[in-house]
N, C-alpha and C positions, 0 to 999 in steps of 0.2 A: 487240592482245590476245596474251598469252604463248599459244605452241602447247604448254606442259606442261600436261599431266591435273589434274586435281586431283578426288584422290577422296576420298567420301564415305561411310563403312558403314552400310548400311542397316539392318543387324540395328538387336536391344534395344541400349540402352545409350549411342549412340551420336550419337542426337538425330538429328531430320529435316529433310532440308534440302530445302533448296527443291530441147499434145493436140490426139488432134485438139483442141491445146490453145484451146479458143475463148476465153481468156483470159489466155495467156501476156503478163507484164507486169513480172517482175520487181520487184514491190511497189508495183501498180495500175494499172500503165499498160494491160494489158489488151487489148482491138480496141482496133485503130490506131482513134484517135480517141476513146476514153474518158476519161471525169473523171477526173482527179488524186484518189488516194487521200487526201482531205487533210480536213479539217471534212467531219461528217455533213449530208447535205442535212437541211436545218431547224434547224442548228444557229445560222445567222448570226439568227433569231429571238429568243434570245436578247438581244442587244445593244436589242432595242425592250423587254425585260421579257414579252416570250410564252414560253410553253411550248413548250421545243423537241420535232420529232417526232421518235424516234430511230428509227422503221421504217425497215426496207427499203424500196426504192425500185428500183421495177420501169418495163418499157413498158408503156404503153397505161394508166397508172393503177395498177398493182399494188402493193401495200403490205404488207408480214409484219415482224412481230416476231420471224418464226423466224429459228435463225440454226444456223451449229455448233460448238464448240467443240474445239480439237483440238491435243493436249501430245505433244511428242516426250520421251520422258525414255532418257538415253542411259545404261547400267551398263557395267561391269569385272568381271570376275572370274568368267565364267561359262564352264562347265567342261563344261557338258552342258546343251545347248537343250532337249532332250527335256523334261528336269524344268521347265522353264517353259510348255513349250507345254502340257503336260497342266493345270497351273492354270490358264493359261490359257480352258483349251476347257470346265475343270469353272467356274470364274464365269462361263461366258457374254456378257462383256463382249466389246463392237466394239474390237478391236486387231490391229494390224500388226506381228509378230515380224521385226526385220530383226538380221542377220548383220554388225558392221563392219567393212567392209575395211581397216582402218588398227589395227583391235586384235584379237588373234585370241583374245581371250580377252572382246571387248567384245560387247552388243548393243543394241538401239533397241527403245525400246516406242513405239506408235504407236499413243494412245488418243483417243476421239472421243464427245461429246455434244451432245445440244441442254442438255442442263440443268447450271449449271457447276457444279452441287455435285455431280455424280459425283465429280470429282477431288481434291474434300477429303471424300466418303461413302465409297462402292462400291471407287475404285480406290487411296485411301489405304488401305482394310482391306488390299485384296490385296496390295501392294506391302509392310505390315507383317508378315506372313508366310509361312514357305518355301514355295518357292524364294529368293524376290524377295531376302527381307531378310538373306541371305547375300551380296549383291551389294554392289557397291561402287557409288554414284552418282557420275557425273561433273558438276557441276552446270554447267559452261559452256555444255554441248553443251542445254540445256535450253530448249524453244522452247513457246511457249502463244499462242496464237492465236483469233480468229474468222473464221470468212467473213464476207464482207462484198459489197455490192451497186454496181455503178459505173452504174447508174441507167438502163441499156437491157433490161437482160435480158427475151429474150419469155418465158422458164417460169424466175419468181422464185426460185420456192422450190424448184425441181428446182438452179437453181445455186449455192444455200446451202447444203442440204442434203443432197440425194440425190449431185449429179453428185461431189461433192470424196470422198465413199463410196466411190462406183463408181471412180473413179480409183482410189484407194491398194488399194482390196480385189481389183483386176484380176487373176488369175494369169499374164498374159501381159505386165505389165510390174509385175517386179518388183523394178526397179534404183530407189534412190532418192537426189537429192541434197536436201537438207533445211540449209537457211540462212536467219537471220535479217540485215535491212540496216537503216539508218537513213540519211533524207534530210539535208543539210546546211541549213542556215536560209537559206541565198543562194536555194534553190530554192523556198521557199513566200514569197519576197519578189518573184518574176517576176509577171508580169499573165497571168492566165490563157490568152490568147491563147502565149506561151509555153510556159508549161507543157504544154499542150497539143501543141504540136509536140514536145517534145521527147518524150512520154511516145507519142508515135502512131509514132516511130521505133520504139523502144525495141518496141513492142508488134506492127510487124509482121512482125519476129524472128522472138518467139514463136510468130505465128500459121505463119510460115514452116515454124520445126519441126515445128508441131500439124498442116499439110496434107499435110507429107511423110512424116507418120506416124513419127517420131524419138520426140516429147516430149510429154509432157503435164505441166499444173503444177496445183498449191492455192495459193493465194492467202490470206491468213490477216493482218489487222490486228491487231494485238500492244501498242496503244498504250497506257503504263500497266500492263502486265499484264506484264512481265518487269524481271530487274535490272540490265540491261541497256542501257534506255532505246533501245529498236529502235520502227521502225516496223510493220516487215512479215515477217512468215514467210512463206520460200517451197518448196515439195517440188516440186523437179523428177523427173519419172517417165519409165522409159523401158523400151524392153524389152533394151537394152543398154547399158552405162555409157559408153562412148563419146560419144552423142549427146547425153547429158546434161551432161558435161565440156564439148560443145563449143559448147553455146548457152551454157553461162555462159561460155566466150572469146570469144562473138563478143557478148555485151553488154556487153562491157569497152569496146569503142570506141564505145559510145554516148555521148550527152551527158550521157545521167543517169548513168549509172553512171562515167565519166570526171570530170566535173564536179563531180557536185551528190548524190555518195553520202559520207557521212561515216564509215561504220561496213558492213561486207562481212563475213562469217560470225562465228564458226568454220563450217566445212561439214562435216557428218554423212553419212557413204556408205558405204551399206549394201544389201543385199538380201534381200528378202522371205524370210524360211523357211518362215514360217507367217504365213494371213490367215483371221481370223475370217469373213470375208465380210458382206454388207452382211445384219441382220435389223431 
């Protein structure tokens, strides 16, 4: 993928364009020893002509249809954060004003739902009027995602909903590295017994970071739902950018990401200015 911008103006006229990490997994792999981010459990139902179940899928039995939904949209041309954060805090909308280090005139929105027609109701209005629509869109940096469930979790719906929240809205880590990947077709043609190893590597990384208190990640299934054709969004969170830089080098030597990754960012790195906080 070319590392030039390509931007977009969002004004009229112009046409709109598109931890303690207990989960660290780099696009599902999660606890060492988690399901492969791959077909939704009930989906292989199907194939008999049953109705597939597309709940979540908890321990001990748990099952929710709740989920969350969560768009990074990256802009240019911003001159004065100030004038954004006050629209901001006057819609009331859950977001994450981040600052980019790579453009000093760029920044990140970082907006969140259960319901996904927020993001073509509520926060298409705001985004069509100033501040916003003085900004330039950069549409590559663009990432939209769900949580999603890898079928252990003892408090389901705290890991779909609440915890990915509480993470990004943190005031004490507000470094973010935010990247979309896609797996290669060699990796969902292994027997699950592989897959499995390879993703319990991969996953006790993350957990490494998340004990030593460095990282925290969201985890975000993207399938169909960008133009990109990615698998997985992932926010890497830290309270310094360092430690986040350095667990994505040290999953470069893993087998999935060495192997069995077809598609690795672009990477969005930024930090927090302003967090609505979780309401």
């Amino acid at each position: 993928m070319s590392e030039k911008r390509n931007h977009i103006q969002m004004g009229h006229g112009h046409g709109e364009a598109h931890g303690g990490s207990a989960q660290h997994g780099s696009g599902g792999g999660g606890k060492p020893g988690g399901k492969p981010g791959g077909m939704p459990e009930g989906m292989g139902g199907m194939m008999g002509g049953e109705k597939p179940d597309l709940r979540e899928k908890g321990a001990n039995g748990q099952a929710t249809d709740r989920r969350l939904f969560m768009q990074l949209l990256v802009f240019t041309g911003c001159l004065d954060t100030d004038e954004l954060v006050k629209a901001l805090e006057a819609s009331g909308i859950q977001a994450v004003l981040y600052e980019d280090v790579n453009d000093p005139q760029g920044v990140g929105l970082l907006t969140m739902s259960e319901d996904e027609g927020f993001f073509v109701g509520e926060l298409r209005g705001l985004l069509k009027q100033r501040p916003f629509d003085e900004l330039l869109l950069v549409p590559e940096y663009t990432m939209f995602g769900r949580s999603y469930s890898l079928g252990y979790e003892a408090e389901l719906e705290d890991g779909l909903v609440d915890r990915p929240r509480r993470y990004v809205m943190d005031e004490d880590w507000k470094w973010a590295v935010w990247y979309p990947l896609r797996r290669g077709g060699a990796f969902e043609q292994l027997d699950e017994k592989e897959q499995m190893g390879i993703l319990r590597e991969h996953g006790a990384i993350g957990f490494a970071y998340g004990r030593g208190g460095y990282a925290k990640d969201v985890r975000l299934a993207c399938h169909g739902m960008g133009g990109e054709d990615n698998d997985f969004v992932i926010g890497v969170l830290g309270q310094r950018l360092h430690p986040c830089s350095a667990i994505v080098q040290r999953m470069r030597k893993t087998q999935q990401t060495s192997l069995y990754l077809e598609n690795l960012g672009p990477f969005f790195v930024g930090r927090a200015t302003w967090q609505s906080g979780v309401k």
